[in-house]
N, C-alpha and C positions, 0 to 999 in steps of 0.2 A: 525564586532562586533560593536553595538555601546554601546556608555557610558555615561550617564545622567551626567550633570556638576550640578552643586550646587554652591548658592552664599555664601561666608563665609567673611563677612565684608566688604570690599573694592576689594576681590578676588573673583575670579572665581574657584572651585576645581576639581577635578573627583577623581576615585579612580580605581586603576590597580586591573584585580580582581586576587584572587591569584596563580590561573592555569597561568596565563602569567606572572607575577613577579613570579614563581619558574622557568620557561622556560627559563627566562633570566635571573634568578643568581640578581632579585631585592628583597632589603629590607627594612626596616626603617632606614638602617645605609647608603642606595646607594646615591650614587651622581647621580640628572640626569641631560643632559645637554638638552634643552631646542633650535632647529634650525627654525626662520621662514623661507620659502620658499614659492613661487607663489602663492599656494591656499596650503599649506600644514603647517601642526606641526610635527617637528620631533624630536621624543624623542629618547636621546641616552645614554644607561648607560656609565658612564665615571667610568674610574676604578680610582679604590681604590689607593692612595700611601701610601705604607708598613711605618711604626716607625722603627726609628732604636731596640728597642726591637725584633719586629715583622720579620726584617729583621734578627736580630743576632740567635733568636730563632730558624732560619729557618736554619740555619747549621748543618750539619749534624754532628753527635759526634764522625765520623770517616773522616771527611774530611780531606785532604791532599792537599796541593797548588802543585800545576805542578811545576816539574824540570824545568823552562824557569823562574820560580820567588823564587825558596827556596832557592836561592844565595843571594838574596836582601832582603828578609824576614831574615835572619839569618845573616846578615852582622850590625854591631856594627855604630852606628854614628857616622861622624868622628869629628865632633866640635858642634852646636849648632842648629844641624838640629834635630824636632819633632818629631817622628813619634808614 
């Protein structure tokens, strides 16, 4: 495939068309990571890291911690420890 680059001030740009950024899960929001190599450019989407929102969001509303931690989850502070 090739892809016309365009000058846009001090840069050089192209643009992903969008049958391949839906293939690979790219959008306006994606981080890409940018590799030189010999004669090569290699573009690599770099994922996402979740917000704790994003993160807490993602629990499920029937979750339940494993028997091997709901002794330590349910155990009282003994002095001046945070949890």
């Amino acid at each position: 495939m090739e892809i016309k680059l365009k000058k846009l001030g001090n840069k050089i740009e192209f643009e992903i068309p969008q049958k391949v950024a839906e293939s690979f899960g790219i959008d306006e929001n994606s981080i890409l990571e940018l590799t030189e190599s010999k004669d090569a450019l290699v573009i690599t989407k770099k994922n996402k890291v979740p917000t704790l929102d994003e993160l807490l969001t993602s629990i499920p509303s029937d979750f339940e911690y494993p028997d091997d931690v709901m002794d330590f989850v349910k155990t009282e502070p003994l002095s001046g420890e945070m949890i």
